[in-house]
C-alpha positions as CSV (number, residue, x, y, z in Angstrom):
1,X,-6.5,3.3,-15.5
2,X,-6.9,7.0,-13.5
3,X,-5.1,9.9,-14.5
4,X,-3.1,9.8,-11.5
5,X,-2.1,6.6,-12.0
6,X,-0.9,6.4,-15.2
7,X,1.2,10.0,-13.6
8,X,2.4,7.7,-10.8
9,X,3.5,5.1,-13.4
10,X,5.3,7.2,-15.6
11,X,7.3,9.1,-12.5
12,X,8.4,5.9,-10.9
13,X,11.6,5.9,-13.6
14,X,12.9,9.9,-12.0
15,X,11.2,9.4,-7.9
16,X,11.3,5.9,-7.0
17,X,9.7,5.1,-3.6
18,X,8.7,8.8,-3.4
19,X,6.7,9.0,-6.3
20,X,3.3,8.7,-4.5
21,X,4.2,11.0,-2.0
22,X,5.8,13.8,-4.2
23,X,2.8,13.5,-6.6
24,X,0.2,13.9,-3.7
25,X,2.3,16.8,-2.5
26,X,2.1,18.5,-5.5
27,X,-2.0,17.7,-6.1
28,X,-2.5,19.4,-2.9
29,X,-0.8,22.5,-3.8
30,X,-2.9,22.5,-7.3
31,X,-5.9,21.8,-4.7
32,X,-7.3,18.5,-7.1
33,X,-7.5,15.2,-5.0
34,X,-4.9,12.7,-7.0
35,X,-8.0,10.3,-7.8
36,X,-9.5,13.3,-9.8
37,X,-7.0,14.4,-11.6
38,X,-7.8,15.1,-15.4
39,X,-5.7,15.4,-18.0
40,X,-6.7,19.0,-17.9
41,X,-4.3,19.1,-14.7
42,X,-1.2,18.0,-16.5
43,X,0.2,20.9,-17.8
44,X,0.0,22.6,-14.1
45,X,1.0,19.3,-12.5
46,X,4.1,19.1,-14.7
47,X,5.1,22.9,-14.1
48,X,4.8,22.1,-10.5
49,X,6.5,18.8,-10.7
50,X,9.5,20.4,-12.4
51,X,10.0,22.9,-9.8
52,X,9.9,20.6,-7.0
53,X,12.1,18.0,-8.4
54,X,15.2,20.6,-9.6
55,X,15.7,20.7,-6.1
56,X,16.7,17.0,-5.6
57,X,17.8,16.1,-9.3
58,X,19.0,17.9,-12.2
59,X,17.2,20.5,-14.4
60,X,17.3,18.0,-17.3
61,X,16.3,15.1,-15.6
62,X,13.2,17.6,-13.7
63,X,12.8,18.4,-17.5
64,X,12.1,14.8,-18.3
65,X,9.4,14.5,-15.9
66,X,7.7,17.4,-16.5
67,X,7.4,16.3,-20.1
68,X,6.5,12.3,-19.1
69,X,3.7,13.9,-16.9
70,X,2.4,16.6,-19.3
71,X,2.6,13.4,-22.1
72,X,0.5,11.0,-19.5
């Protein structure tokens, strides 16, 4: 399994349906196409992740997905 897949399967739990679309969002601002993501990318991904989701859920739950994407 990719990188960005096993990213994708551990946001479904906090986005839902968005997940893939949020995720891609955020690849493109870190300027890495999803299917080459490394784990190298994780800690950026997750800082970036965090940001964007405290707008539509709480800190502590953004906090939870930073942590399941940095762990992925």
């Amino acid at each position: 399994m990719s990188v960005y897949a096993d990213v994708v399967n551990v946001s479904k739990a906090f986005l839902g349906p968005a997940t893939e679309k949020f995720l891609e969002r955020q690849c493109r601002y870190l300027k890495v196409n999803p299917d080459a993501l490394t784990k190298a990318d994780l800690k950026q991904l997750a800082w970036l992740s965090k940001n964007a989701a405290g707008s539509i859920m709480d800190a502590a739950q953004a906090e939870k997905l930073a942590q399941k994407i940095e762990a992925a």
